[in-house]
C-alpha positions in Angstrom: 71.5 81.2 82.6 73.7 83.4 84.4 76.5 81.8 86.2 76.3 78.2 85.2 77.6 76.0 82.8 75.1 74.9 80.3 74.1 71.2 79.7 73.9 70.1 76.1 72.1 67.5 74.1 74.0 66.1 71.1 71.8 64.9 68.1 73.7 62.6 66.1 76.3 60.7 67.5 78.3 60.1 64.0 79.8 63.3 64.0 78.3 63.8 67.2 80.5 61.7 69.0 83.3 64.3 68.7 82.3 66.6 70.8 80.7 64.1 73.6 84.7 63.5 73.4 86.0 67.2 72.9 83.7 68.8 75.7 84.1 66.4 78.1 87.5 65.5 78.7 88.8 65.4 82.3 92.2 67.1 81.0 90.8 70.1 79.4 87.6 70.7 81.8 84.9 72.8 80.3 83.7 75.8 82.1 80.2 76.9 80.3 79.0 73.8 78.7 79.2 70.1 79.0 77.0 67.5 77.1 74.4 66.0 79.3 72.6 64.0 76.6 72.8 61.9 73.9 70.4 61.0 70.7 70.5 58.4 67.6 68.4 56.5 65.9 71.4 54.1 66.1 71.0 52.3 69.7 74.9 50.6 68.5 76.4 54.2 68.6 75.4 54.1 72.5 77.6 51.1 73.1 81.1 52.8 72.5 79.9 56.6 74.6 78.5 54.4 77.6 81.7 53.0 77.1 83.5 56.5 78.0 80.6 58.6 79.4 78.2 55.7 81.7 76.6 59.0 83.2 75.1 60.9 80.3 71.4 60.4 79.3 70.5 58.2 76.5 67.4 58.1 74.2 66.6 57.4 70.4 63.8 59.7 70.4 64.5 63.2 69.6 61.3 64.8 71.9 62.1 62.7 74.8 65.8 64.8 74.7 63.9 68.4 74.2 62.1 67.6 77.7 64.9 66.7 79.5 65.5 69.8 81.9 69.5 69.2 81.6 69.8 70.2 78.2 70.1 74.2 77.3 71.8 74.0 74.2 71.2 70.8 71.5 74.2 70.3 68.9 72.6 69.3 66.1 75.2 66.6 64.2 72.3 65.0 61.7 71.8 64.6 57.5 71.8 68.1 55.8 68.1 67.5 54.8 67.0 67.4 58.3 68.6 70.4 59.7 65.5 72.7 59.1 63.7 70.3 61.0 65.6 69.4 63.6 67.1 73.4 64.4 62.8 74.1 64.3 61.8 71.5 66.9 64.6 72.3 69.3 63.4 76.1 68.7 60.0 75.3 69.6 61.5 73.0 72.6 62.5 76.0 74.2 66.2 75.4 73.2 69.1 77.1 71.8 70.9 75.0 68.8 74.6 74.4 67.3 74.0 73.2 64.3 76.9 72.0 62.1 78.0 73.0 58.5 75.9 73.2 56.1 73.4 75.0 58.5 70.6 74.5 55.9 70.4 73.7 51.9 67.8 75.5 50.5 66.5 79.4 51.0 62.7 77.7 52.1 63.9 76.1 54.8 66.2 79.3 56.0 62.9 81.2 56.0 61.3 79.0 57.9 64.1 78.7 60.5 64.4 82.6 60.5 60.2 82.9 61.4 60.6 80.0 64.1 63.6 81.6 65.9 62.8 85.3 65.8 59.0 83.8 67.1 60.7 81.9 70.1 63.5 84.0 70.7 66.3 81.2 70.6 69.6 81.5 69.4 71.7 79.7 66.7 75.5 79.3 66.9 76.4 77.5 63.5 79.1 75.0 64.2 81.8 76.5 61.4 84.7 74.3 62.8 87.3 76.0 60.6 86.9 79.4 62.6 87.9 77.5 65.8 91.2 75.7 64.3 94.2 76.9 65.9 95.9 77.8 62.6 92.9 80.1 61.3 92.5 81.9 65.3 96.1 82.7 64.8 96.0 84.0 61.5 92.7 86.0 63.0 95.1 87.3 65.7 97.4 88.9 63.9 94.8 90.0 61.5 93.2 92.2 64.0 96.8 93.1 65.1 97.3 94.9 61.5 100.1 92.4 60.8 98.7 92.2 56.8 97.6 95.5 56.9 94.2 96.3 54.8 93.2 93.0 53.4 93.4 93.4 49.5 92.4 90.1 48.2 92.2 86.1 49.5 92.1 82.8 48.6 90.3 79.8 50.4 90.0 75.8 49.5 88.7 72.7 51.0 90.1 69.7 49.0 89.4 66.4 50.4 88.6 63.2 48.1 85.1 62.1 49.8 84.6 58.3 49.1 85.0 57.4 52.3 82.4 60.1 52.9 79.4 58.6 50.7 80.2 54.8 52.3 79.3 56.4 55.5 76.5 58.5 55.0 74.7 57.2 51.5 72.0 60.0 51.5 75.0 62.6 50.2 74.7 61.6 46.2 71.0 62.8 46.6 69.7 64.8 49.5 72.7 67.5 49.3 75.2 69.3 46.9 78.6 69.7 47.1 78.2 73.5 47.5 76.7 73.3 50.7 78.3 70.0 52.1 81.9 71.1 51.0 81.7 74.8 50.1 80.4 75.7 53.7 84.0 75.5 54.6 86.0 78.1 52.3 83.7 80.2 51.9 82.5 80.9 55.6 86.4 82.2 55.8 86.1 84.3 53.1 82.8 85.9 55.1 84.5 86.3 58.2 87.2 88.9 56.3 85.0 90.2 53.3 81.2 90.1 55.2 78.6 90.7 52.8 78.9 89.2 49.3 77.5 91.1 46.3 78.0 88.8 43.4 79.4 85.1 42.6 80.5 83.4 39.6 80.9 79.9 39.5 81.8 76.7 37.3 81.3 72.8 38.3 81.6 70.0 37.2 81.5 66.2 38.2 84.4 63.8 39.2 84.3 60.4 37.9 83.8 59.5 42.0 80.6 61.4 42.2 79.4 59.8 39.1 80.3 56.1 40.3 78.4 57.2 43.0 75.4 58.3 41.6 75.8 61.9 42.8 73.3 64.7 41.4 75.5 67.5 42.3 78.7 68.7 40.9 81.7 67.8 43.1 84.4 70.2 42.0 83.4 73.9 42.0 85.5 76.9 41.3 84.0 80.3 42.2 85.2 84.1 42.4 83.1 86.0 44.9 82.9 89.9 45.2 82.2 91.4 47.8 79.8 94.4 48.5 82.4 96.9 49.4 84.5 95.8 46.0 86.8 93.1 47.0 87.6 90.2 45.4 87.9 86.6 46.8 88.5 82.9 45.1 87.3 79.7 46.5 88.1 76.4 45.1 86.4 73.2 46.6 86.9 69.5 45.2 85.6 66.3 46.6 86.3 63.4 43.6 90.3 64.0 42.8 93.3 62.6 44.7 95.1 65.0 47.4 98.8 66.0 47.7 98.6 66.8 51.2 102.7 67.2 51.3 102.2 70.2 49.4 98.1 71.3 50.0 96.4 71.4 53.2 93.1 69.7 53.3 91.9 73.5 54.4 93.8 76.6 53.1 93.2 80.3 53.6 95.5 82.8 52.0 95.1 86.5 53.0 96.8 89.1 50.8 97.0 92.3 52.3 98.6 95.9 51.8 101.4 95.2 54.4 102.1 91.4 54.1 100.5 87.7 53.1 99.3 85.1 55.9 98.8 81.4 55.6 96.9 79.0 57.5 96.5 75.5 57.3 94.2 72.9 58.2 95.0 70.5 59.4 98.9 70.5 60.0 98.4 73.6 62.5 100.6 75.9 60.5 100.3 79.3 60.3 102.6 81.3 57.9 103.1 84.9 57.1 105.4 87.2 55.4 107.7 89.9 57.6 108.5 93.4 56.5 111.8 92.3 55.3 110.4 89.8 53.0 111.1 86.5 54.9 108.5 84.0 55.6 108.2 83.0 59.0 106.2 79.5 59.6 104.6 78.8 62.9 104.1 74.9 63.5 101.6 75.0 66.3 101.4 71.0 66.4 103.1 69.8 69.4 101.9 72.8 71.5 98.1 71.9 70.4 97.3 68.8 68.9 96.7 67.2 72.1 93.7 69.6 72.6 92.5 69.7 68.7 93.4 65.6 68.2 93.9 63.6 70.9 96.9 62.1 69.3 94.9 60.4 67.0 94.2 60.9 62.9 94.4 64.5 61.7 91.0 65.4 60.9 88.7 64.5 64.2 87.5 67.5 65.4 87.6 67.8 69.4 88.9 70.7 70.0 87.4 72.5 67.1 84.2 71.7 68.3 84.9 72.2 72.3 86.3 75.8 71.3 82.4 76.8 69.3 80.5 75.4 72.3 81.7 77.1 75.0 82.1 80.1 73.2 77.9 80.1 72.3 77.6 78.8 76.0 79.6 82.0 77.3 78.2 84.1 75.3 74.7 83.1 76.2 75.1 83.3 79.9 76.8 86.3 80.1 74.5 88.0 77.1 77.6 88.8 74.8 77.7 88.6 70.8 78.9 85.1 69.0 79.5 84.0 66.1 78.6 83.1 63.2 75.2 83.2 64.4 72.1 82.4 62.6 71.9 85.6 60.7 75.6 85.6 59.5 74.7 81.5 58.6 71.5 82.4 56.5 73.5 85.0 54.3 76.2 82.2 54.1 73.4 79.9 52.7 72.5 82.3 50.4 75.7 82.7 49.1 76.3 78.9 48.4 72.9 78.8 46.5 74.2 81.9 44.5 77.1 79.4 43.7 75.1 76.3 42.7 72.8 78.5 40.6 75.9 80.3 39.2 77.4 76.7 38.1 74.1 75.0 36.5 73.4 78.6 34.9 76.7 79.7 33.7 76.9 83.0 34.7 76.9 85.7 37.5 74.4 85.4 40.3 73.7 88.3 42.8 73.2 87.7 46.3 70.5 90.4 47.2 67.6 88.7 45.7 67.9 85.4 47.7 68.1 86.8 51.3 65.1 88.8 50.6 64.0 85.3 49.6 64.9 84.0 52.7 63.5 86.9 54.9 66.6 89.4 55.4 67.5 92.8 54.7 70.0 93.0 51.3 73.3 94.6 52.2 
């Protein structure tokens, strides 16, 4: 793969249809990956991308994309239930996969992902778009830079009323819970600062939205996380109550460090932090970026985001470097959110250990 830019195959063309957009935009050309292919069950959802992209290679049949000798990499943009599936097949297709939050929703299917990919030696970039917003990758920046100094304590959320969410994709009330649909978000930040979690506590509970809607799942979950090395971290996730967004972010991550406090926000594009003398500082990064991240259009869609994780897994493929998260850092992430929805029915502590042994990696 050395040297070349990498075709990709997009499964799903729901959320899918973001980055068709996001990767292959004349103004921002892509140099290590550009989608090549396109799959849905949903023959209508070609209509509007042969609209934009007449040249890409259309099929509703999932095998009939693995053959195609275009496609390198297959974004996977499907119903949580069928990621297992769908990341397996791809494996066994000779193909590496981005697969979107939640990677997976239950420990069996993460072991069998884990046997197929170590068997057929392909890679896994999970697509954790909150990583890749310009907000969070300036906050990371300074970070790195020692602007916070060592990182004490932190705070993440993702609060975003979701009815439009189960009108558009009914199988959420049953086939997933809210700790892995909505959870995925906050606390993939809080792993990307704190690493390995030891030990979760969690409460839930169920919004009068998710029980109109028949859901099985709680909907709003509070957790505090610990993590192995003794640090503390809060995430709060709800998806039935009205937002505020004048005064919260849809996505928030607070860090709290010995030297200073850092904000970022998702998704005004705001970054915020405390100087030595005190003052905050805000950094609106909206008319510099939103171009790239939005296209001008509704806060929210996700073309940049999702154009910044491909071609990093595509670069770091060809040119045999480190990326992430990759599947190992997304299995201990699944096991984390199952330590949170087990927390929540049981009503009490939950250690992490036990359940990536259960999915087939090493505790710690």
């Amino acid at each position: 793969m050395t040297g070349r830019t990498l075709g990709v195959g997009v499964l799903g063309l729901q959320e899918g249809r973001s980055l068709l957009i996001g990767l292959n935009r004349p103004n921002w050309p892509s140099e290590h990956a550009r989608v090549v292919a396109a799959c849905d069950l949903d023959e209508g959802k070609f209509v509007l991308a042969r609209r934009d992209f007449p040249e890409l290679f259309y099929t509703t049949r999932y095998d009939e994309m693995l053959s195609h000798p275009d496609v390198d990499i297959v974004a996977i943009y499907t119903p949580d239930p069928l990621h297992a599936e769908h990341i397996c097949r791809a494996f066994e297709g000779g193909k590496h996969v981005i697969c979107t939050k939640p990677l997976l929703i239950s420990l069996a299917d993460g072991k069998r992902v884990l046997e197929t990919a170590q068997r057929t030696g392909r890679k896994l970039m999970v697509g954790q778009s909150s990583r890749f917003f310009g907000s969070f990758v300036r906050q990371r920046e300074a970070f790195e830079a020692g602007d916070v100094g060592e990182l004490e304590f932190l705070e993440a959320h993702y609060v975003h009323r979701m009815d439009w969410y189960y009108s558009r994709s009914a199988w959420t009330a049953e086939g997933t819970d809210w700790a892995f649909l909505g959870l995925s978000h906050p606390v993939d930040l809080v792993r990307w600062y704190l690493g390995s979690i030891e030990e979760v506590h969690a409460y839930g509970t169920r919004s009068s939205l998710a029980a109109r809607h028949g859901a099985k799942s709680f909907d709003l979950y509070s957790v505090n996380l610990r993590a192995t090395d003794g640090r503390l971290a809060r995430v709060l996730g709800h998806y039935g109550l009205h937002e505020l967004h004048r005064a919260r972010n849809t996505v928030e991550l607070v860090l709290y460090g010995s030297e200073g406090t850092s904000l970022g926000q998702y998704p005004d594009l705001e970054y915020v932090y405390s100087r030595e003398d005190r003052a905050e500082v805000v950094e609106d990064l909206f008319q510099r970026d939103s171009l790239y991240y939005f296209n001008w259009r509704t806060k929210g869609v996700h073309y940049g985001e999702f154009a910044s994780y491909t071609n990093h897994f595509a670069q770091a493929l060809t040119e045999g470097t480190p990326h992430a998260p990759d599947l190992y850092e997304g299995l201990g992430t699944v096991c984390v959110l199952e330590a949170i929805r087990r927390s929540a029915r049981e009503g009490c502590p939950v250690k992490v250990a036990p359940l990536l042994l259960e999915v087939g990696l090493e505790a710690g």
